[in-house]
C-alpha positions as CSV (number, residue, x, y, z in Angstrom):
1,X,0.0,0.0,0.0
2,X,1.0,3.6,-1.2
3,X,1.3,5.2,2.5
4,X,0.1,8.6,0.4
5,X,-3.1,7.4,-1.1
6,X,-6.3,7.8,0.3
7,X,-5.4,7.9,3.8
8,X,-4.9,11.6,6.3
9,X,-1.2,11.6,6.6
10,X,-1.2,15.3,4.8
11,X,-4.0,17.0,7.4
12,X,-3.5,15.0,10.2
13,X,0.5,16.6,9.9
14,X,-0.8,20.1,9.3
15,X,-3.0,19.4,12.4
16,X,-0.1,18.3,14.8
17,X,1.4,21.3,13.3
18,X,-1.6,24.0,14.3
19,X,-1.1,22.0,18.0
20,X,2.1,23.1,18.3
21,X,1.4,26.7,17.3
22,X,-1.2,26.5,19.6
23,X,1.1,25.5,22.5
24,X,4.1,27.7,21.9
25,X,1.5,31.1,21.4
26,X,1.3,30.3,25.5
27,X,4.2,28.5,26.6
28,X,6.7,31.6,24.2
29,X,4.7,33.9,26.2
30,X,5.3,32.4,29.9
31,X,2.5,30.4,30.7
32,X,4.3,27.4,32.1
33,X,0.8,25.0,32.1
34,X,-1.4,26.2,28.9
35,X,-5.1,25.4,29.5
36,X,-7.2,23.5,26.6
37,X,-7.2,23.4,23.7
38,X,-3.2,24.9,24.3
39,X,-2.2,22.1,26.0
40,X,-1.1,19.8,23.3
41,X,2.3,21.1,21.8
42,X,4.1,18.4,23.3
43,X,1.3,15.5,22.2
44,X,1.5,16.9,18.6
45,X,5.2,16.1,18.9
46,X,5.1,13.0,19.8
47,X,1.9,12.0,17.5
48,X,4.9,13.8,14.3
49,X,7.4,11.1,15.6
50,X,4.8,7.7,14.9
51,X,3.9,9.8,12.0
52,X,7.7,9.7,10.8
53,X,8.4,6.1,11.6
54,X,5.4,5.0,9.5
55,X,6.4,7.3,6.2
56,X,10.0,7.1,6.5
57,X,9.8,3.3,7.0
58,X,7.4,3.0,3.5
59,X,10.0,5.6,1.6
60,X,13.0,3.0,3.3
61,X,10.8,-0.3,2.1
62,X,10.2,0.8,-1.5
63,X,13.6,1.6,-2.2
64,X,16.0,0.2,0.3
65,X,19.4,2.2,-1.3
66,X,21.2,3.6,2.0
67,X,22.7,6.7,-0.6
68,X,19.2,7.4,-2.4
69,X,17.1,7.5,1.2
70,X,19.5,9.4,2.9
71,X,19.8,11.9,-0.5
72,X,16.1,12.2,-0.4
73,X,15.6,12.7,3.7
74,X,18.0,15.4,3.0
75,X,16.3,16.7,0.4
76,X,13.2,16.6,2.2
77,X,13.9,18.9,5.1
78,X,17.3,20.5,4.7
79,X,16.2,23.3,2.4
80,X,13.8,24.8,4.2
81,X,15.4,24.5,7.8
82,X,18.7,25.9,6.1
83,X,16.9,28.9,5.1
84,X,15.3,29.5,8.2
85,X,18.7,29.1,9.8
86,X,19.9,31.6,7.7
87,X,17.0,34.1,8.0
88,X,17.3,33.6,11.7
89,X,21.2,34.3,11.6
90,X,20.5,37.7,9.7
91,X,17.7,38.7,11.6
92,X,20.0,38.5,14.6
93,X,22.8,40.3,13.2
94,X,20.5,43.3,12.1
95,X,19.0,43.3,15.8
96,X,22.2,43.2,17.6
97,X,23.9,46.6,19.0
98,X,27.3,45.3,18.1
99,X,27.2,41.9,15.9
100,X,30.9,40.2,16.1
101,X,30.8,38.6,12.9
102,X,32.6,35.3,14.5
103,X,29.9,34.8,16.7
104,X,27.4,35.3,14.3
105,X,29.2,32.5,12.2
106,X,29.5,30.0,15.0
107,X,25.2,30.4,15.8
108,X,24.6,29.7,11.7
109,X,27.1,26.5,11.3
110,X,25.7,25.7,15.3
111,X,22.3,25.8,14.0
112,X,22.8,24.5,10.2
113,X,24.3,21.0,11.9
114,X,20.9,20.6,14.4
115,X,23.0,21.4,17.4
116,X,21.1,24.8,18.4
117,X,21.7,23.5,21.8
118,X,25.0,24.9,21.4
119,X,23.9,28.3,21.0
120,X,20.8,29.8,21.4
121,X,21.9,33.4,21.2
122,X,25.0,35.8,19.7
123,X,27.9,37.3,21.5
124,X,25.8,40.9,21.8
125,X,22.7,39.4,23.4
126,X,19.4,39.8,21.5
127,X,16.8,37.5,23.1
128,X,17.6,38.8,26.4
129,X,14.3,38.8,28.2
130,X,12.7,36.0,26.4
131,X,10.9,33.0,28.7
132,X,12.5,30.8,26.6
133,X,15.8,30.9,25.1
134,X,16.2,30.8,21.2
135,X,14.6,32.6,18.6
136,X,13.1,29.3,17.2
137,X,12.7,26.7,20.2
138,X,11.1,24.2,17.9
139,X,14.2,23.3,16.1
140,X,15.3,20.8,19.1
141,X,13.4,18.0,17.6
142,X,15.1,18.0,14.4
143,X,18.4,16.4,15.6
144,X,16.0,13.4,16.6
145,X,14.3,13.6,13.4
146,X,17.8,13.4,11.5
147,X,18.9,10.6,14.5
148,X,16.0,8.9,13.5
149,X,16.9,8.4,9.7
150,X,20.4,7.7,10.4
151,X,19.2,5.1,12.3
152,X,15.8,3.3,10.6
153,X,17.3,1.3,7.7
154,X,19.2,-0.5,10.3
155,X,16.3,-0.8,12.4
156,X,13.8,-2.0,9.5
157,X,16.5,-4.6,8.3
158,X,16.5,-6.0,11.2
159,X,13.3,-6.2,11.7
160,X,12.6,-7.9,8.4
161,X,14.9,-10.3,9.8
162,X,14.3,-11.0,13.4
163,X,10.8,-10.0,13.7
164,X,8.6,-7.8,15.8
165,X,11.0,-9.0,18.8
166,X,13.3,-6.0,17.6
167,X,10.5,-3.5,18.0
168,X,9.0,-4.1,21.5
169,X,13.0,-4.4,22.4
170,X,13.6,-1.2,21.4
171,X,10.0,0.5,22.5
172,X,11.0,-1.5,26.1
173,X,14.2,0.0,26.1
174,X,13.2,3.6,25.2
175,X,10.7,3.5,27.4
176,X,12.6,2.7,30.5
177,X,14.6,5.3,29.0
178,X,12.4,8.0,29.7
179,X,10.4,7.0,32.9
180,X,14.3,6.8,34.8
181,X,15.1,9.7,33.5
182,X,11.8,11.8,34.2
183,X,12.2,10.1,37.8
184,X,15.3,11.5,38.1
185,X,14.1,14.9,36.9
186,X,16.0,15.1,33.8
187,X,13.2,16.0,31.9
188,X,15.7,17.8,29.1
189,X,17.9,14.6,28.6
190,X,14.4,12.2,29.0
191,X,12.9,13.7,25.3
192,X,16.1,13.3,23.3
193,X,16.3,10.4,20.9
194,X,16.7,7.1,23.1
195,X,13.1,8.5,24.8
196,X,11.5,9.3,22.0
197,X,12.0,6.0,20.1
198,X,9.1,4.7,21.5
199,X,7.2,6.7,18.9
200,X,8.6,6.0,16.0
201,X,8.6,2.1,16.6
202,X,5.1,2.5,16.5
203,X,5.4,4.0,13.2
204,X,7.0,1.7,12.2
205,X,4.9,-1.6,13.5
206,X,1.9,1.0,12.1
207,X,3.7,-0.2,8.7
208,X,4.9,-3.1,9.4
209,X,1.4,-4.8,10.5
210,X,-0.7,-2.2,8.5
211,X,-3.1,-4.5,7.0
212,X,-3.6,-6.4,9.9
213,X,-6.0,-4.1,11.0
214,X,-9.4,-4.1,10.1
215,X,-11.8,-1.2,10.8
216,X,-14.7,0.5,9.5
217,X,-14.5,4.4,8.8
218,X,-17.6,4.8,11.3
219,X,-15.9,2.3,13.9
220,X,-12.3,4.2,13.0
221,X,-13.7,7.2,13.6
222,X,-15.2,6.7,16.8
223,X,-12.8,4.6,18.3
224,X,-10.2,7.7,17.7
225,X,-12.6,10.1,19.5
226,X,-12.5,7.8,22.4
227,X,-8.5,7.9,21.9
228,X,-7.8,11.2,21.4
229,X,-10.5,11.7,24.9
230,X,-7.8,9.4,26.3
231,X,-4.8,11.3,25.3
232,X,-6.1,14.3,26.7
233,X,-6.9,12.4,30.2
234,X,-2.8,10.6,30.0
235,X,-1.6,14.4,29.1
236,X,-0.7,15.6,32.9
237,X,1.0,12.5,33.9
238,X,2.3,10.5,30.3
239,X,2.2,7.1,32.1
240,X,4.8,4.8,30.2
241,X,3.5,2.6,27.9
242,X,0.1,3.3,27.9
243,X,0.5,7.0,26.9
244,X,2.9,6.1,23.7
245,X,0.3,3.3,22.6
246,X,-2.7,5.8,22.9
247,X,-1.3,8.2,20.9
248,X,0.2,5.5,18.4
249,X,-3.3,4.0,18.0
250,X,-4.8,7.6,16.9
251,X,-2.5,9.1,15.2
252,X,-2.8,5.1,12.6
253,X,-6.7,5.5,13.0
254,X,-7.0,9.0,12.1
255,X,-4.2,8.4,9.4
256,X,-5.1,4.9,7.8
257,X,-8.6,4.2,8.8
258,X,-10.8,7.5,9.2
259,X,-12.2,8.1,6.1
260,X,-9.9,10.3,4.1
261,X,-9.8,14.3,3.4
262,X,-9.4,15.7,0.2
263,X,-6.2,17.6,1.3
264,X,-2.9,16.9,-0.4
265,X,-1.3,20.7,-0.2
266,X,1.7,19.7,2.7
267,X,2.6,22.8,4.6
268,X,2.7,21.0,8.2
269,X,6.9,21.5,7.8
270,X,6.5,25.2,7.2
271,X,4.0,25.7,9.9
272,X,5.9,23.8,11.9
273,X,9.9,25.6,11.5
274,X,8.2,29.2,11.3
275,X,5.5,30.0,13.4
276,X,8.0,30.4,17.0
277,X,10.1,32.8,15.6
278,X,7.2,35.1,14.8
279,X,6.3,35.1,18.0
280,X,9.7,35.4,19.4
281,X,10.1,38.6,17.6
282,X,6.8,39.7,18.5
283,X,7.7,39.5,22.0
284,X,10.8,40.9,21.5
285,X,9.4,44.3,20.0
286,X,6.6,44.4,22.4
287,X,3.9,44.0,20.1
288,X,3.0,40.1,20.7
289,X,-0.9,39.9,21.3
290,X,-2.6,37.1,23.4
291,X,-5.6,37.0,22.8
292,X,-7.8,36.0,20.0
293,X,-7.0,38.6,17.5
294,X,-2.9,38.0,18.3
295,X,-3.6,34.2,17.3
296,X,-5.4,34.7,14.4
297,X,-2.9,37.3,12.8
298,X,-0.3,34.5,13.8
299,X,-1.8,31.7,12.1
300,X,-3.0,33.7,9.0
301,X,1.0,34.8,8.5
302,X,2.5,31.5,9.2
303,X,-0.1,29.5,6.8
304,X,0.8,32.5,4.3
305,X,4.6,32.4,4.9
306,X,4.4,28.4,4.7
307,X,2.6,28.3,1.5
308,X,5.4,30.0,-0.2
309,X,7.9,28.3,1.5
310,X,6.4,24.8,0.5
311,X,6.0,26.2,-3.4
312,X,9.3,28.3,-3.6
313,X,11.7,25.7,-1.2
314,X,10.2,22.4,-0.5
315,X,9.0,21.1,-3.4
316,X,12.1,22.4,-5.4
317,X,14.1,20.8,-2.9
318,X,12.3,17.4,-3.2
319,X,12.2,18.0,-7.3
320,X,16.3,17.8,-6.7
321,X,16.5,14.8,-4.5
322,X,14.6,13.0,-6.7
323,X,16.7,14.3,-9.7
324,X,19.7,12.8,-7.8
325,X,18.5,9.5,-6.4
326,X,16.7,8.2,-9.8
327,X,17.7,5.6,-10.7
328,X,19.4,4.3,-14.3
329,X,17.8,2.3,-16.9
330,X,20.1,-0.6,-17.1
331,X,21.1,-1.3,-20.6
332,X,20.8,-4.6,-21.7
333,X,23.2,-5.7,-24.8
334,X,22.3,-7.4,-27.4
335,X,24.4,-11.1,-27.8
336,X,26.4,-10.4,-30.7
């Protein structure tokens, strides 16, 4: 099965995507526990990571080259998030009292290689004042995302070899993962890649075992309200195991199972990589709103700024990948 026919993948990302928004329009502005319906930032997270172990795996299993999957994962993201990057760089330059041009370099090549854990600011302080640190405090699950390719051909081959065995090994393993750390209070250290493989295992069993599941669109449908109901219950506390297999089960229901959406325009990645910066700046400047007029000015500009982004960056950048990875028609001689 095509994992991008008939099914929700493209709205059900643009809706994690909206979740986040929602979250950081609070959280960016120092509301440390967001009530509903901004309480989901960190859900919507974890519901992108099954996402991404379910389509990376099907891109991995139809063509299992390790140079033409990585060329294309590049591809994929590495556009876009470079040019925010850059943006971001410039943007802090043309802020800064006194930009020292070394320290500028060192945020951009920080930043360009996913470690903006490195440096969240320049020399001359600009975000001085902000609740959190960083003009973009979404890019931290991108090094996870990239740790995740690196790491799924090798996962998926050996699961085509040993079994499911591998996959509850590794969800075990990433699970204990987390709860010791959380325990311990490292919450930082608990949502890095080991903790969050949890969710894209399920992805990936979502793919691995996706016709095994047989469910009416009605039944689908309703069994994801009572999920997502669930979810929103689990939120507070994120019990292990049975929080990651809640929001696993939705996030295949309301993908492969919920009758589908006519929505194929993908600008989850653009909603997602520009929406905290806007309000970053906002804040910075004094002029963040919010309220109900603030949010709806925010989304109106990111959905705006990510539909250019996804005509003028993505899909050029995908165009090239694919230029790059396809493959050569073998040429067969002729016995002479």
């Amino acid at each position: 099965m095509n994992a991008h026919l008939a099914n929700n993948f493209t709205p059900l990302r643009l809706t994690l995507a909206l979740l986040v928004v929602l979250g950081h329009f609070q959280l960016l502005d120092g509301v440390a526990s967001p009530p509903f319906p901004f309480n989901y930032a960190s859900f919507a997270v974890d519901g992108f990571f099954v996402v991404s172990g379910y389509l990376v795996t099907s891109s991995f299993d139809r063509d299992p080259d390790l140079m033409r999957f990585y060329v294309r994962r590049l591809f994929r993201i590495y556009p876009l998030y470079l040019l925010v990057v850059l943006a971001q760089t410039a943007l802090l330059g043309a802020l800064s009292p006194a930009p020292e041009p070394l320290s500028l370099l060192r945020y951009f090549a920080v930043n360009a290689v996913f470690a903006n854990f490195l440096q969240y600011d320049i020399a001359a302080p600009v975000l001085t004042g902000l609740h959190t640190p960083g003009l973009n405090p979404s890019l931290w699950t991108l090094k996870i995302e990239i740790g995740f390719y690196l790491l799924l051909p090798f996962l998926w081959m050996a699961v085509r070899r040993f079994g499911a065995g591998v996959l509850v090994a590794v969800f075990a393993a990433s699970v204990a993962y987390m709860a010791v750390l959380r325990a311990g209070g490292q919450f930082e250290l608990a949502k890095q890649l080991p903790g969050q493989l949890q969710f894209f295992v399920l992805g990936i069993a979502a793919f691995r075992y996706r016709d095994r599941v047989r469910v009416g669109p009605r039944a689908a449908l309703a069994a994801a309200i009572v999920l997502a109901a669930a979810a929103t219950l689990l939120l507070p506390t994120h019990p292990p195991v049975l929080y990651p297999l809640v929001v696993g089960a939705l996030m295949m229901l309301v993908a492969l199972r919920v009758p589908p959406m006519a929505f194929q325009t993908d600008v989850s990645f653009g909603v997602y990589l520009l929406h905290a910066p806007l309000i970053q700046v906002a804040l910075l400047f004094g002029v963040y709103r919010g309220d109900l007029v603030g949010l709806g000015v925010l989304l109106a500009v990111v959905i705006v700024l990510a539909l250019m982004a996804e005509r003028l960056v993505e899909l050029p950048g995908i165009r090239i990948g694919r230029h790059l990875t396809r493959r050569k028609p073998q040429v067969t001689r002729a016995a002479g």
